[in-house]
C-alpha positions in Angstrom: -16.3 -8.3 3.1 -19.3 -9.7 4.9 -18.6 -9.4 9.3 -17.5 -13.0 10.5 -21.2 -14.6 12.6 -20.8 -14.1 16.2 -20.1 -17.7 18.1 -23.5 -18.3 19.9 -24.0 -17.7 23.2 -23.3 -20.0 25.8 -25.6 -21.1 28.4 -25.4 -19.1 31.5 -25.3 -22.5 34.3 -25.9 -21.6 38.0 -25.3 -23.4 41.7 -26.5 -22.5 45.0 -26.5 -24.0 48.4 -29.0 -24.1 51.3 -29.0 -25.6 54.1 -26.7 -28.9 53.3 -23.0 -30.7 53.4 -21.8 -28.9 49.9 -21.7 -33.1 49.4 -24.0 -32.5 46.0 -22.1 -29.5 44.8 -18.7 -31.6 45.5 -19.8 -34.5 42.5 -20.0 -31.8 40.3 -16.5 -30.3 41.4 -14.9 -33.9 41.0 -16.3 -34.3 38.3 -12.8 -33.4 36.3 -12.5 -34.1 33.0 -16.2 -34.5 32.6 -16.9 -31.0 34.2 -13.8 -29.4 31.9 -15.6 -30.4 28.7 -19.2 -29.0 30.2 -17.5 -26.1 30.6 -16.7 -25.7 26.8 -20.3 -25.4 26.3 -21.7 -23.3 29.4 -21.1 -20.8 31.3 -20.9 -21.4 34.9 -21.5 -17.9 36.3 -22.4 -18.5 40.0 -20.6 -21.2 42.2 -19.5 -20.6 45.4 -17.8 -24.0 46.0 -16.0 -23.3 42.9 -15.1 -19.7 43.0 -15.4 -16.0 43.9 -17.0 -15.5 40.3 -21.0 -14.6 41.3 -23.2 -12.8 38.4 -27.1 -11.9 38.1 -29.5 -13.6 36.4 -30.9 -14.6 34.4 -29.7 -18.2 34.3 -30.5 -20.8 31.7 -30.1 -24.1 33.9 -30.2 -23.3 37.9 -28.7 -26.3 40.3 -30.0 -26.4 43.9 -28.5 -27.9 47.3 -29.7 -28.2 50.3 -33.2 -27.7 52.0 -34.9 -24.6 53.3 -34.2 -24.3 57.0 -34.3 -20.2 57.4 -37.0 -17.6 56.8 -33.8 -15.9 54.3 -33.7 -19.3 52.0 -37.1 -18.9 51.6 -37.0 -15.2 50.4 -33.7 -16.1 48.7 -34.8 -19.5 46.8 -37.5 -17.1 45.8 -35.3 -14.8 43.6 -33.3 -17.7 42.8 -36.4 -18.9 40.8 -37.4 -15.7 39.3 -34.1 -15.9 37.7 -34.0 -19.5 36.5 -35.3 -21.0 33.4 -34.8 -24.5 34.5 -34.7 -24.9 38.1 -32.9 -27.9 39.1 -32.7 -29.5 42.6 -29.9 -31.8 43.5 -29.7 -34.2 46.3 -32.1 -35.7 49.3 -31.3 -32.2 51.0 -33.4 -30.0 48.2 -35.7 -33.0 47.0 -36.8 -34.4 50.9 -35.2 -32.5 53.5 -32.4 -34.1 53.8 -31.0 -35.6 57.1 -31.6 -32.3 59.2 -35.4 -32.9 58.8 -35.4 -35.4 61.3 -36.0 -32.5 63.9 -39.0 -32.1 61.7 -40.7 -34.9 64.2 -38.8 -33.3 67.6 -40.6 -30.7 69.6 -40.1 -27.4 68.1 -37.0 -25.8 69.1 -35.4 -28.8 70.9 -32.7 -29.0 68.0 -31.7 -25.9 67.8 -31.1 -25.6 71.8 -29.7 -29.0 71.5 -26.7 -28.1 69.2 -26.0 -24.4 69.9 -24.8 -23.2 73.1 -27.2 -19.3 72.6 -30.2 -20.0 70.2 -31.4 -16.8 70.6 -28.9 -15.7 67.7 -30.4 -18.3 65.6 -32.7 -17.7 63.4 -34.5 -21.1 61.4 -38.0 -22.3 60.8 -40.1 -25.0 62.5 -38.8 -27.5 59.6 -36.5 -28.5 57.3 -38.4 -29.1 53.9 -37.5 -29.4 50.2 -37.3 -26.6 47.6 -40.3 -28.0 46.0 -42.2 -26.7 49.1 -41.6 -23.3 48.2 -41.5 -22.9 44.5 -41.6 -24.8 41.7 -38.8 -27.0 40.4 -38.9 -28.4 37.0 -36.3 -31.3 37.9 -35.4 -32.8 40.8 -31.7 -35.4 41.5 -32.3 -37.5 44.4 -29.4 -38.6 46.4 -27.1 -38.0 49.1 -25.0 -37.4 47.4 -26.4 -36.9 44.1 -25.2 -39.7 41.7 -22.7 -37.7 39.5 -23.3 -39.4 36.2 -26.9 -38.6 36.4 -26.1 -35.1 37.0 -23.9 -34.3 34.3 -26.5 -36.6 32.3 -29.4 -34.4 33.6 -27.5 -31.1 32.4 -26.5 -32.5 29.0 -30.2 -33.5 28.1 -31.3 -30.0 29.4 -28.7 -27.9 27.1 -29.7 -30.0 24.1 -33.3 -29.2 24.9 -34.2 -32.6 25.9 -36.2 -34.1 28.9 -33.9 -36.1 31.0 -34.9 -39.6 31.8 -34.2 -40.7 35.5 -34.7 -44.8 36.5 -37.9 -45.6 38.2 -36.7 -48.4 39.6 -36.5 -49.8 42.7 -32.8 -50.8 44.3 -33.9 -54.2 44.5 -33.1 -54.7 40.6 -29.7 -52.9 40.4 -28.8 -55.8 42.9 -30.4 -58.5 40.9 -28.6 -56.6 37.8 -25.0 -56.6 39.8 -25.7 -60.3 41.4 -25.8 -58.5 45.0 -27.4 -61.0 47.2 -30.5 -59.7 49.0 -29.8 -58.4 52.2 -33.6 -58.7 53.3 -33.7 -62.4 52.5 -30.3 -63.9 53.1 -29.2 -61.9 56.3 -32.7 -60.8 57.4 -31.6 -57.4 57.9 -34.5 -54.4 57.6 -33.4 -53.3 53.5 -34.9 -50.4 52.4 -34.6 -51.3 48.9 -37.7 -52.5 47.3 -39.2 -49.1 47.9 -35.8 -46.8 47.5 -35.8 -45.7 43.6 -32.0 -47.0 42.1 -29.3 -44.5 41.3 -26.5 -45.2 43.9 -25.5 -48.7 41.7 -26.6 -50.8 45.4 -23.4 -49.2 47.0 -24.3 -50.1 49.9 -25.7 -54.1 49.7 -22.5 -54.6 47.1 -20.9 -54.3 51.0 -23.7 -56.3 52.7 -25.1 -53.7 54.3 -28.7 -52.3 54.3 -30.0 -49.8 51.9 -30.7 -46.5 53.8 -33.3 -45.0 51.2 -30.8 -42.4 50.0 -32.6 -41.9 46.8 -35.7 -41.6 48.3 -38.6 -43.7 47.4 -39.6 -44.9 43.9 -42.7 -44.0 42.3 -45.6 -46.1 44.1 -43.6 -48.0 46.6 -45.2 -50.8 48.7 -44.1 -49.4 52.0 -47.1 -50.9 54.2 -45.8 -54.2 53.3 -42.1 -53.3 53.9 -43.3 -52.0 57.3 -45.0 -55.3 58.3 -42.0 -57.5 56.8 -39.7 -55.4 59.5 -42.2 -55.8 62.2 -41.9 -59.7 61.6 -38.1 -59.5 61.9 -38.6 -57.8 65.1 -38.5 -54.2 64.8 -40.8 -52.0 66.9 -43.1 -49.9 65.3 -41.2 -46.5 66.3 -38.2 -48.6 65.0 -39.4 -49.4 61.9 -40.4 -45.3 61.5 -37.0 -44.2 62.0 -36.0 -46.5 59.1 -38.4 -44.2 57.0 -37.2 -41.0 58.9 -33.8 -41.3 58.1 -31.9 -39.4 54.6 -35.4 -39.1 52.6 -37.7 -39.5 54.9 -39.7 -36.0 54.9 -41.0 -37.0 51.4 -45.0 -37.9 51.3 -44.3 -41.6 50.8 -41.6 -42.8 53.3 -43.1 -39.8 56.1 -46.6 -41.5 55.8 -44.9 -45.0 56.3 -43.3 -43.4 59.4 -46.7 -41.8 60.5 -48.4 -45.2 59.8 -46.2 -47.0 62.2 -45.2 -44.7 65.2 -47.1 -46.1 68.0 -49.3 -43.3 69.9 -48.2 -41.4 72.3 -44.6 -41.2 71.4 -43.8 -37.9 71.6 -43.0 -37.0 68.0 -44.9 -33.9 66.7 -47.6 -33.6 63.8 
């Protein structure tokens, strides 16, 4: 009587957090039904937000939130590579910085004596900055928070060996897609969207309000003329910077807008 073939193995999923809201890791969780059925098929074998349950590598698909803000995440995002086949970085926190890299342009230290009453037990670097500073990372999920369907998309692409294929586009033409009208044009109101990449469905003009570059910027975005369109609806050139400095703003593209606007002599550091 020839042995019965064992099942094949599943694939061993990961998450870790940074520096970060848990926001990212949160999709994932509410995810419900959705994350039930992924679950037939991997193995999630390290998720703090979910559980106690935390096993060594090696990991087949590795998920990433949050930025790297202490000398530990860097050691620790490290060995969090070693042990990853795919390493996977979700949300503006591990693909830009996130929000807490806007003490990236404060004088050194000023944060960090600003928001805890004895620093000296404190122990974080100059910046915040993305994983993709440190080590490599073979996808990254913009976002804050990441768009849930692209994750689970991103994941489902990667088990069936598959390159997932994120939009390029810019928010400008989900909101033509949706009917939004443009917030730049009708209101006059400094939109971020013709440089932001799309992923969010326009959440936030489908409420007439002002993209904030969640997503971070789309591949070659016009931001010079973005920049000169806010200055000629009034904005001050360190106003129109913090536009760029806001969720996304420590990637190249929006944090050379920012640098290309910031009058001298403000104060903000290199």
């Amino acid at each position: 009587m020839k042995a019965a073939p064992e099942a094949p193995a599943k694939a061993r999923v990961a998450v870790f957090k940074l520096s970060s809201c848990d926001g990212c890791q949160l999709q994932l969780l509410d995810a419900e039904e959705a994350l039930l059925a992924l679950a037939e098929r991997v193995d999630i074998v390290h998720f703090r937000e979910a559980g106690d349950r935390s096993e060594p590598g090696p990991y087949d698909v590795t998920l990433v939130e949050g930025s790297v803000s202490t000398p530990e995440q860097v050691e620790e995002i490290r060995e969090i590579r070693g042990m990853s086949r795919f390493l996977v970085t979700i949300g503006a926190c591990a693909t830009a910085g996130g929000i807490q890299a806007l003490r990236n342009w404060q004088e050194e230290g000023l944060a960090l004596h600003t928001v805890y009453p004895t620093p000296r037990y404190v122990s974080t670097l100059a910046r915040s900055t993305p994983v993709s500073d440190h080590v490599r990372v073979d996808l990254e999920l913009p976002g804050c928070p990441v768009d849930r369907g692209q994750l689970l998309g991103a994941l489902t692409a990667l088990l069936a060996g598959t390159v997932p294929r994120l939009s390029t586009a810019p928010v400008c033409v989900e909101c033509k897609r949706r009917g939004y009208p443009c917030v730049l044009v009708t209101k006059g109101e400094p939109c971020l969207g013709p440089v932001t990449r799309t992923g969010c469905g326009a959440l936030c003009p489908a409420y007439g309000r002002a993209c904030y570059g969640c997503f971070g910027p789309m591949p070659d975005p016009n931001t010079a003329e973005l920049a000169r369109r806010f200055g000629e609806l009034g904005l001050t050139g360190k106003q129109v910077a913090a536009r760029f400095r806001f969720i996304a703003g420590w990637a190249p593209e929006f944090r050379e807008a920012a640098e290309a606007t910031e009058p001298q002599g403000a104060g903000v550091r290199p």
